[in-house]
N, C-alpha and C positions, 0 to 999 in steps of 0.2 A: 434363494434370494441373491439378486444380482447387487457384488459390490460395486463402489463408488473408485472411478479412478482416479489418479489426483489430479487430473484436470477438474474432476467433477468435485472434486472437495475444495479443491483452490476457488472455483468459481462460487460456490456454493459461500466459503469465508469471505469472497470480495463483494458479493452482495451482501449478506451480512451488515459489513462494515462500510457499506452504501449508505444501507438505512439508518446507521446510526448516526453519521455525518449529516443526512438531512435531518432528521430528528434536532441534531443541535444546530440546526443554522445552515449548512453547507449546502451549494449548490454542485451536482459531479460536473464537471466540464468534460473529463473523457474516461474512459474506461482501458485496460490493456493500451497505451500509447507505446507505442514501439519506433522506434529507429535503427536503422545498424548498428547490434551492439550495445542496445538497450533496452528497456521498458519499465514503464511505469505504471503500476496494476490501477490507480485511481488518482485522479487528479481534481481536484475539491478547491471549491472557493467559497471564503466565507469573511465580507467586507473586503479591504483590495490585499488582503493575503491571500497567496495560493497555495494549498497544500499539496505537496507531492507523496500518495500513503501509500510505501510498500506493506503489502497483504503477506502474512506466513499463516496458512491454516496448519495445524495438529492435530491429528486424531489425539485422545486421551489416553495418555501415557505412553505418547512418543518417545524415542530415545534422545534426540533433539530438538529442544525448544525454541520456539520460531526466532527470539531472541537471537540465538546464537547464528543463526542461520544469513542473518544479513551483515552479513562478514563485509571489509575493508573494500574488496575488490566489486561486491556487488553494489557498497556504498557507490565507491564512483562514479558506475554504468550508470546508476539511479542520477548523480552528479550531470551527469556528462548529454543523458536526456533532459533532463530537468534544462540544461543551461540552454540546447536545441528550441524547446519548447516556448521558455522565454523570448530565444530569439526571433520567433512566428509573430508576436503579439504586436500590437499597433502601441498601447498605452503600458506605462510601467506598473509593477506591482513587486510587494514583496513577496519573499517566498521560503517555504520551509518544507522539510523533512521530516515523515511522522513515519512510524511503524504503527502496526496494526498486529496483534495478538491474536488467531481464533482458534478456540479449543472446540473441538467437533466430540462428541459422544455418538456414532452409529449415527443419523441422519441429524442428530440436534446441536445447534450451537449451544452450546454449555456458555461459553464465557468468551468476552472481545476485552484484550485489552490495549490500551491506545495509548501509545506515548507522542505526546507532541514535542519537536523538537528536537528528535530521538538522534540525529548526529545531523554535522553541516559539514557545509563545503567547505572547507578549510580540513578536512580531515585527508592524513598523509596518504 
């Protein structure tokens, strides 16, 4: 049996947490959006908020939890695209920062879990 690499598990949690988004309301506007020095695994809108949702998948019983993993420094990049992205748009909207949770067992999502609001711009 051929494993998953973590491209294949990361992608695997960003679809995941696609379908969950639409399921409540959200429209994806883009997927993996990159610019030098950044990216943002999913960009969601739903009414004139935009969600900007970093994706951490886990296998089950990782040693670290996706949580910990969106450290300060990855905060800003997410920051720093996010402000890029706004800058593209014709019309304004607001915008927020969510994390996205996904615990993988062997090919299944076990559990997503979603923090909306999960840190803002204003962090040092």
């Amino acid at each position: 049996m051929q494993t998953k690499s973590n491209r294949d598990i990361g992608y695997a949690g960003e679809t995941a947490v696609c379908k969950f988004l639409q399921k409540n309301g959200y429209e994806i506007l883009k997927r993996n959006y990159t610019i030098r020095g950044g990216e943002i695994d999913i960009i969601a809108k739903k009414n004139d908020c935009i969600a900007f949702v970093e994706v951490k998948t886990r296998k089950f019983g990782a040693l670290q939890c996706g949580e910990e993993a969106v450290t300060k420094s990855k905060q800003k990049r997410i920051i720093k695209t996010a402000q890029r992205y706004f800058s593209l748009l014709d019309e304004p909207f607001s915008g927020r920062f969510d994390v996205a949770v996904v615990e993988m067992s062997g090919e299944e999502i076990k559990k997503i879990k979603y923090y909306v609001s999960a840190f803002d711009a204003s962090t040092d």
